[in-house]
N, C-alpha and C positions, 0 to 999 in steps of 0.2 A: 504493500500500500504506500502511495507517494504521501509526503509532505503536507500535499492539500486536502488528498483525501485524511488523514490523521485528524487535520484542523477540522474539515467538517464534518467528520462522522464523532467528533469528542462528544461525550456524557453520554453517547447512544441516539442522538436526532439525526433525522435526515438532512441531508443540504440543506434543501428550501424549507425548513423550519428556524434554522438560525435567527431569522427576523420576523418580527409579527406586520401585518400589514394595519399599517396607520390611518387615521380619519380622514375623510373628505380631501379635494383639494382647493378647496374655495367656501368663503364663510358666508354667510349670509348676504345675498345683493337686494338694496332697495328697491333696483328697476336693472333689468338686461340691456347692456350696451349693445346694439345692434345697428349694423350700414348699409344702407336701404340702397338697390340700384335704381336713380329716377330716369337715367338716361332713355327720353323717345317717349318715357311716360306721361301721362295726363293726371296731374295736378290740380283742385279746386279749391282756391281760394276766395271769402267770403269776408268782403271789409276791404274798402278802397283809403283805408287810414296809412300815417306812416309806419305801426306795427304791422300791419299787413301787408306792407310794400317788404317790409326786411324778411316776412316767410317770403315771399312770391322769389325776391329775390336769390336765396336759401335753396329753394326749389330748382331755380332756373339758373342755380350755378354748379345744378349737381346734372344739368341737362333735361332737367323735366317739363314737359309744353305747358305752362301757367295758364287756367283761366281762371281771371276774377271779376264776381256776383259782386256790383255795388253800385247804386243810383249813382253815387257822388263818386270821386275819386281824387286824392292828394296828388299835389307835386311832387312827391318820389313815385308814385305809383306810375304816374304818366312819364316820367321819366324814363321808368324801368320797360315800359312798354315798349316805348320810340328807341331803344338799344335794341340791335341789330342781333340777330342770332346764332353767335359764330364763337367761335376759342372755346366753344365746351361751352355754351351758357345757353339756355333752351329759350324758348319763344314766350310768351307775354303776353296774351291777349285780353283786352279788357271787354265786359261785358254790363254795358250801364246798365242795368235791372240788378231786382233783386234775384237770388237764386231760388230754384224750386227743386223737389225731388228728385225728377229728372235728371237734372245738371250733374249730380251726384255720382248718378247708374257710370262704370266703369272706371272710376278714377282710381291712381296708386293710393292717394291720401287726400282727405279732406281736411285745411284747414280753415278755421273761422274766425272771426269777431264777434263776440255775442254781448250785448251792453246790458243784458238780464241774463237771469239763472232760466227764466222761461226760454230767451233764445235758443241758449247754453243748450238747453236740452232737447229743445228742435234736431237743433245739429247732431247730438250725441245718436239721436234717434234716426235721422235721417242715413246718415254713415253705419249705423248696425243694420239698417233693414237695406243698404249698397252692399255691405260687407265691406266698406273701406273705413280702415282705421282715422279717426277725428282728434284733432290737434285745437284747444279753445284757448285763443291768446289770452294767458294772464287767468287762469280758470283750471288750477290745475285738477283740480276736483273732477273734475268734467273730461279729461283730457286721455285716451290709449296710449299716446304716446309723446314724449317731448322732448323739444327742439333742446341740446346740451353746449354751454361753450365752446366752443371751437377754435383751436391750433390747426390751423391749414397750412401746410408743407408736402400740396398734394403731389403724388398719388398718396402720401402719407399724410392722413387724418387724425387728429386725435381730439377725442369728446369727452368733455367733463361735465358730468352731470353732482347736483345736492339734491337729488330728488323734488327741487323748490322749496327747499329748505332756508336756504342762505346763497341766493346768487352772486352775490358782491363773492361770497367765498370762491364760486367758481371762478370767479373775476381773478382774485388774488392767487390763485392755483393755476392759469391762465398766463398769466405775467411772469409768472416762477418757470415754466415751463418753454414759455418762449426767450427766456433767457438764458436758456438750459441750450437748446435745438438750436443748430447753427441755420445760417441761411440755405446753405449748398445739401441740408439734406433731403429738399423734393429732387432735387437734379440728380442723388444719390439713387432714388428711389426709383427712377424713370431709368437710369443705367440699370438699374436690377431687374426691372421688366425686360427689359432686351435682351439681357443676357443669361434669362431664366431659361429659355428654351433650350441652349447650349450644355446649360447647369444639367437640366434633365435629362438630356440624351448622351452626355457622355458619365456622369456622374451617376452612381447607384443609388438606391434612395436610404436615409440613414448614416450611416456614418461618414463615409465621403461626402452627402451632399452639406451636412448639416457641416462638416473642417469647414468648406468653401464658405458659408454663408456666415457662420462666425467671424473668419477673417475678413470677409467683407465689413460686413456690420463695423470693424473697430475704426475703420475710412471715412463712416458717414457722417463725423461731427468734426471732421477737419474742412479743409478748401475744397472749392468745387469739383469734380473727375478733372486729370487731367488729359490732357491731347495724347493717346494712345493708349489708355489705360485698356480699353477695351481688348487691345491685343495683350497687355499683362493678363490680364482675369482669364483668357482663353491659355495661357498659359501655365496659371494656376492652375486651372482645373486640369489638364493635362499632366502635371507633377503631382497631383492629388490622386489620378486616377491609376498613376504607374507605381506611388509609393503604398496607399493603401493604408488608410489612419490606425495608426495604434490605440488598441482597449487603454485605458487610462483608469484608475484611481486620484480619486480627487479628497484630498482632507480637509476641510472647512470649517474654520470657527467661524461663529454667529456672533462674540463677542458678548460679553453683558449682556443676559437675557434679565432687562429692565428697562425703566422710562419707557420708548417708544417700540421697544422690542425689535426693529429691524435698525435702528441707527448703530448697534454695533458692525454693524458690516461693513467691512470695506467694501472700493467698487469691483477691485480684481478678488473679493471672495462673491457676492453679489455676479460676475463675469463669469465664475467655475461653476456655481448654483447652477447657472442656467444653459449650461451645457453637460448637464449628467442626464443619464437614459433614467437612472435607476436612484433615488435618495435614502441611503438607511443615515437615522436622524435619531437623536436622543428622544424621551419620550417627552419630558418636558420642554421640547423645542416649540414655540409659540405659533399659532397657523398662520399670524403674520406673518413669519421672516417663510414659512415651506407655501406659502402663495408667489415667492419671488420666481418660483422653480418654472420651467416650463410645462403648462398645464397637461402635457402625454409624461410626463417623467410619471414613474413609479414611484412608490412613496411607501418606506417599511420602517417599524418603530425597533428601537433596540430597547433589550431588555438587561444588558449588562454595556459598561463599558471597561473592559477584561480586554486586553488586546490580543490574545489567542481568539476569543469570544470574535471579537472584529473584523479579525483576518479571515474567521470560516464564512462570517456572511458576506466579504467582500466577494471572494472566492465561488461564490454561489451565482453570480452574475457577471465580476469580469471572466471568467472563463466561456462566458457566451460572447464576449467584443462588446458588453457594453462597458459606458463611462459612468462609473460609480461613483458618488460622492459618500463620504463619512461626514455627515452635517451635524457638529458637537459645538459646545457653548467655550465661550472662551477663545484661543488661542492652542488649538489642540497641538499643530507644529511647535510651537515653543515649550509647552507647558507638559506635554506627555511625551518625551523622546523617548519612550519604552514603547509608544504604538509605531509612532514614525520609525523606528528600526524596523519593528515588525514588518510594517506593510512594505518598508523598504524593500526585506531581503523576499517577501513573496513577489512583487512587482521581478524585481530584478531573474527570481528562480523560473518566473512564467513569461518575460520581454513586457512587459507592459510598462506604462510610465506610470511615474507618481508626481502628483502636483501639488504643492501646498501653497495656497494661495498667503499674502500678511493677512493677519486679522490681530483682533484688539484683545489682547489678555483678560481675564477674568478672573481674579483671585479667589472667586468661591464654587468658581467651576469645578475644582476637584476636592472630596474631602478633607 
């Protein structure tokens, strides 16, 4: 019997008992973030005010053909109409009347103005007997679905919703983020559409493709692509397809599990998190910091942290090529060099790498 089988057949368990499988991978959501295609679609909008010119517009810069129900109509409204239909922004059509059932039948989404709870509910009812979901400006009560702050670095989207709780906060989470997000990373993201196809036919799915797309990714918050990168990235993938990515063990403190529960993390431990297939994690690890993970990562509870214990549950999945993380509190690299040997001389007995990302010590991480 080798080495590894010794480690995971110890106390009489089988391999894949070594780790219990752990909870959920996601907590409670107030409302589902979801990204609606409008493109070609027909859009109803109801209310010729300046809150209903900013859906119409919303609408019509996601490619959707706008019509808006309203006797009267504002100066942005008529504005947005007289703009020409072209660079991805859908058409506009205003409709001085008011709207009737009708108008409703086939639309993606119906949004409204309603200046009573009686409108309010017109609409609500007009949109469940179309079957299209109803949007009531300022009404969240009333409302299937709602418009969320937006960071636009399209093809990259990003939506922040407070369920209508505190908008200003979206506001302020808004600004932190755009401060975050360089300029050149839509330009980043349109290079990636291009080059997807290439990614996919030379590249296998899973571990090579996922090398390529990590090293991309660490590009996108620098200066804009430059003039020939296109023939670099075909040549990455080319050296990615003849080398063949190595199974990796990944060691990871989470640092101080306190205050906000994911602030102990660095970004290059936060970077390895979210590149393991597989996470065995202490059991007290908070569902904060294992939502950083990528939501297909596996997710297993340890029940000892015994570094014989460690090495059999690593051992139970890098031997299939995946990338395993050991997700522990603290500074496990610094603070446990009795595990770090361990995993060392298994990595090394089986070719696999070992990565220990910094992370923040924790002085009551170990008894």
């Amino acid at each position: 019997m080798s080495a590894t089988d010794k480690r995971a057949t110890k106390g009489g368990g089988t391999r894949k008992s070594a780790a219990r499988q752990s909870s959920g991978r996601i907590e409670a959501l107030a409302v589902l973030p979801v990204f609606m295609k409008l493109r070609g679609r027909r859009v109803v909008v109801t209310g010729g005010d300046a809150p209903s010119a900013w859906k119409a517009e919303l609408a019509s810069a996601a490619g959707a053909r706008v019509t808006v129900f309203a006797e009267t109509m504002s100066e942005e409204m008529e504005a947005l109409a007289a703009r020409p239909a072209r660079d991805g922004f859908g058409s506009v059509e205003l409709m001085r009347r008011p709207w009737s059932l009708a108008d409703v039948s086939n639309a993606a989404l119906l949004i409204g103005d309603a200046a009573t709870d009686g409108e309010a509910w017109a609409l609500k009812c007009a949109g469940q007997a179309a079957g299209v979901p109803v949007n009531v400006i300022d009404k969240p009560q009333w409302c299937e679905f709602q418009f969320s702050t937006i960071v636009n670095r399209s093809p990259v989207v990003i939506a922040i919703s407070t369920d209508g709780a505190a908008p200003i906060v979206g506001q302020a989470v808004r600004q932190r983020v755009e401060a975050v997000l360089g300029p050149a990373l839509g330009a980043w993201a349109k290079l990636a559409q291009r080059i997807r196809p290439l990614v996919n036919k030379r590249l296998a799915m899973g571990p090579e493709r996922r090398a390529f797309w990590q090293s991309f990714a660490k590009r996108v918050f620098s200066a804009p692509p430059p003039v020939g990168v296109e023939t670099d990235l075909a040549d990455a993938i080319e050296a990615i397809r003849s080398e063949k990515p190595a199974a990796k063990i990944l060691l990871i403190g989470a640092g101080p599990l306190s205050g906000l529960q994911t602030d102990g993390l660095t970004l290059g431990a936060i970077a390895a998190l979210q590149s393991a297939d597989r996470i065995l994690h202490s059991a007290e690890m908070p569902a904060a910091v294992l939502e950083l993970a990528r939501r297909e990562a596996e997710r297993d509870a340890l029940s000892s942290a015994d570094p014989e214990y460690l090495v059999a549950a690593v051992a139970q999945w890098a031997d299939e090529g995946e990338a395993v993380a050991v997700l522990l509190p603290g500074d496990p690299g610094g603070q446990w060099p009795e595990l770090v040997e361990a995993l060392s001389d298994y990595a090394d007995e089986n070719g696999l790498l070992l990565e220990t990302p910094p992370a923040i010590a924790d002085t009551e991480a170990r008894g």
